[in-house]
C-alpha positions as CSV (number, residue, x, y, z in Angstrom):
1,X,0.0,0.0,0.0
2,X,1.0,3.0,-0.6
3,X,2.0,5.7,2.0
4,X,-0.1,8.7,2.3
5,X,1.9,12.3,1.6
6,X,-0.9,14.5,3.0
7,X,-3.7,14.6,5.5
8,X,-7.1,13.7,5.1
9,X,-9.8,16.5,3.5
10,X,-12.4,17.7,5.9
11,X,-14.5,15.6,3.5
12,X,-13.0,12.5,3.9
13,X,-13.0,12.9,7.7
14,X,-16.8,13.6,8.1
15,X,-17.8,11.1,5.4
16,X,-15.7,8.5,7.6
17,X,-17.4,9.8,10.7
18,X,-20.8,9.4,9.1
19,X,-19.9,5.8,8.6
20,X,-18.8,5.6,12.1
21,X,-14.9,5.2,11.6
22,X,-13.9,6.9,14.5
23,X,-10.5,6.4,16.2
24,X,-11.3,5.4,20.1
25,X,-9.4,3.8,22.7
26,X,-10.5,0.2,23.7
27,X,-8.5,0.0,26.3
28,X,-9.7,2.8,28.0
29,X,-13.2,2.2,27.4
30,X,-12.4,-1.3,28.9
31,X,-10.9,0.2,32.4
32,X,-13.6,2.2,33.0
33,X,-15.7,-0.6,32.5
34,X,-13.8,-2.6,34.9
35,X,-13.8,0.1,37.4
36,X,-17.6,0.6,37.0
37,X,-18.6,-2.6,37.6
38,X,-15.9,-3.3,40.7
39,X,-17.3,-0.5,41.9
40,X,-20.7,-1.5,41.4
41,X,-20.5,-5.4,42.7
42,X,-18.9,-3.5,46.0
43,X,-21.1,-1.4,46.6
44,X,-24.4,-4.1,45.8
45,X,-22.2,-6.4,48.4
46,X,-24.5,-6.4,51.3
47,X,-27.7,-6.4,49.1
48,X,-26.0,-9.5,47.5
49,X,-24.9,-11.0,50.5
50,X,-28.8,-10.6,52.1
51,X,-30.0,-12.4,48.7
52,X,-27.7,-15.5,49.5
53,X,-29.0,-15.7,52.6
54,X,-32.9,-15.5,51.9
55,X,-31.6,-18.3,48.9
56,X,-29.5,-20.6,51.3
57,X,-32.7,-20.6,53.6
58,X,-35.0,-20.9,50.6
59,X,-33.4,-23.9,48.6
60,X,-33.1,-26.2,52.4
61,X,-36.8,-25.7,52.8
62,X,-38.6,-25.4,49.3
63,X,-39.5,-27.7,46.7
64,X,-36.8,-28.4,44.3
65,X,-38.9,-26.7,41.7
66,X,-39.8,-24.0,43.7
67,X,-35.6,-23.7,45.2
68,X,-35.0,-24.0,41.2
69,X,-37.3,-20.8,40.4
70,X,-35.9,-19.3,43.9
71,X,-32.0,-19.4,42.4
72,X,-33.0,-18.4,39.0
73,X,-34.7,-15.1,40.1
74,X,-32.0,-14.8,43.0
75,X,-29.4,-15.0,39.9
76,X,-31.1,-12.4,37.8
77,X,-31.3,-9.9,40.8
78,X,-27.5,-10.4,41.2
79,X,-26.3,-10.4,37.6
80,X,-28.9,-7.7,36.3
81,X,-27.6,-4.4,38.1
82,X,-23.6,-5.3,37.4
83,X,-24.4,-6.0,33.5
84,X,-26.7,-2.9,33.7
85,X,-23.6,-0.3,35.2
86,X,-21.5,-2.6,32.3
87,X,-23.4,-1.7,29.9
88,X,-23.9,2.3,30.8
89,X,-20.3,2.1,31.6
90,X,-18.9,1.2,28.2
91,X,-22.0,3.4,26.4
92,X,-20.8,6.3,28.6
93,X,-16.6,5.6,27.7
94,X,-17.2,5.5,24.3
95,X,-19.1,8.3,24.0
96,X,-16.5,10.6,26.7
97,X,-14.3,9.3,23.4
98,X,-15.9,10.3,20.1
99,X,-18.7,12.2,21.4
100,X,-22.3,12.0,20.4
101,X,-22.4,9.9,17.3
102,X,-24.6,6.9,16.3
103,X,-24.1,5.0,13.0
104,X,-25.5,1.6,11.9
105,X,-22.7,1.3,9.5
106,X,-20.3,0.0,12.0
107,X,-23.7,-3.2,12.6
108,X,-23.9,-4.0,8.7
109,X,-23.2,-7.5,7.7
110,X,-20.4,-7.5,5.3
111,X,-18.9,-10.9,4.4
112,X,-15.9,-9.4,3.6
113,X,-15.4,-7.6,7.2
114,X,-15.9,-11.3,8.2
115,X,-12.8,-12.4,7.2
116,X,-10.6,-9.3,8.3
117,X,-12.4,-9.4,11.6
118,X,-11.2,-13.2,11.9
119,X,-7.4,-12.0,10.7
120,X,-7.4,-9.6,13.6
121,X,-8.9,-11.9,16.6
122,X,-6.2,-14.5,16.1
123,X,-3.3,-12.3,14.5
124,X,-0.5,-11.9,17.8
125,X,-1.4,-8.7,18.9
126,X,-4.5,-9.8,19.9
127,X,-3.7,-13.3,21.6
128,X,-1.1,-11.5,23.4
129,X,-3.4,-8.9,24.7
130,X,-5.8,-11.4,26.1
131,X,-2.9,-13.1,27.4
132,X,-1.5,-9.7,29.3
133,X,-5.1,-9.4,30.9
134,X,-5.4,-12.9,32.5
135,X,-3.4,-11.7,35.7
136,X,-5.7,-9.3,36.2
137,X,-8.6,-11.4,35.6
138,X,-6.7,-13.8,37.9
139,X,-6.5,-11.4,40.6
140,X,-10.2,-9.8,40.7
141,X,-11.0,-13.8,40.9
142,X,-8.9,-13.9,44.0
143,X,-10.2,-10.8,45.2
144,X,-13.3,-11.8,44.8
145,X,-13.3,-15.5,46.4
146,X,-11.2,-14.6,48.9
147,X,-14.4,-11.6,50.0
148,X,-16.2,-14.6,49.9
149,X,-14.3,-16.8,51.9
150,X,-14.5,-13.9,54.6
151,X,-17.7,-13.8,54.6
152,X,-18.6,-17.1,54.9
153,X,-15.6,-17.8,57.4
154,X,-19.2,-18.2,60.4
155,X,-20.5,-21.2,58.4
156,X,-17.9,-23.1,58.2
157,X,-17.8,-26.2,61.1
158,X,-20.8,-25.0,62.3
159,X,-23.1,-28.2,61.9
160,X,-25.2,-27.3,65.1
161,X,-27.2,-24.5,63.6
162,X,-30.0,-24.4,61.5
163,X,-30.4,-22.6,58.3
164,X,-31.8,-19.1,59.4
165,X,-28.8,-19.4,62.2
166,X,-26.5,-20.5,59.9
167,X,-27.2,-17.9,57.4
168,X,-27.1,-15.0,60.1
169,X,-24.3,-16.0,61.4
170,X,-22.6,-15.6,58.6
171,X,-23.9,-11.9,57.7
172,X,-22.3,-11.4,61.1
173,X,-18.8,-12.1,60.0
């Protein structure tokens, strides 16, 4: 390809931004994502931790059925508010980034995107920036299980009490 010997026209910029080819940082968009939802499954900790209890207590005394339906809507009222402040999170980075734009350009299907799209999810860059990420990942997992472990530290050899007990005594902790 050849090299290009001047700048784009102003035409050529705002055709490209009508098409949605905008340059934006996905990295940056990423950490504030991350730091939205950290800060949101923090905050929603005791909320969450109150909804493990009522489940715990709900799943030793109902129906399996009913404890089925009982987990399902306990996991829906835990997931839904972090994948809500995700999704606000990453609407709200990209737009700090390019401002307000919208284009259904970028959405088209285009079979020959396909394959470039493919070239760039494998190509080495990319593996090793997934691969630079896991000890992150890695460490909000330990983060995260070892909260839990805290938490839970008043259940643990405590086969005396019953579930309401149990589960109280571990909200204590």
């Amino acid at each position: 390809m050849a090299e290009r010997m001047h700048p784009p026209s102003a035409r050529k910029l705002r055709e490209a931004r009508r098409r949605g080819e905008v340059p934006r940082s996905e990295l940056a968009a990423g950490a504030l994502v991350l730091l939205a939802v950290t800060a949101a499954a923090t905050l929603g900790a005791p909320a969450a931790l109150g909804i493990w209890q009522r489940l715990f207590q709900d799943v030793l005394t109902l129906s399996p059925r009913e404890a089925l339906l009982a987990s399902a809507l306990a996991a829906a009222s835990l997931a839904a508010p972090v994948l809500a402040t995700a999704a606000v999170a990453g609407a709200l980075a990209t737009f700090l980034q390019v401002g307000p734009l919208f284009s259904t350009e970028p959405m088209r299907f285009d079979l020959g995107r396909l394959g470039r799209s493919f070239g760039r999810v494998l190509s080495p860059r990319a593996i090793g920036e997934r691969l630079a990420s896991l000890p992150l990942v890695a460490l909000l997992l330990a983060l995260g299980l070892w909260g839990i472990g805290v938490a839970l530290h008043g259940l643990a050899g405590r086969p005396e009490l019953d579930a309401a007990r149990a589960t109280s005594a571990g909200a204590a902790v």
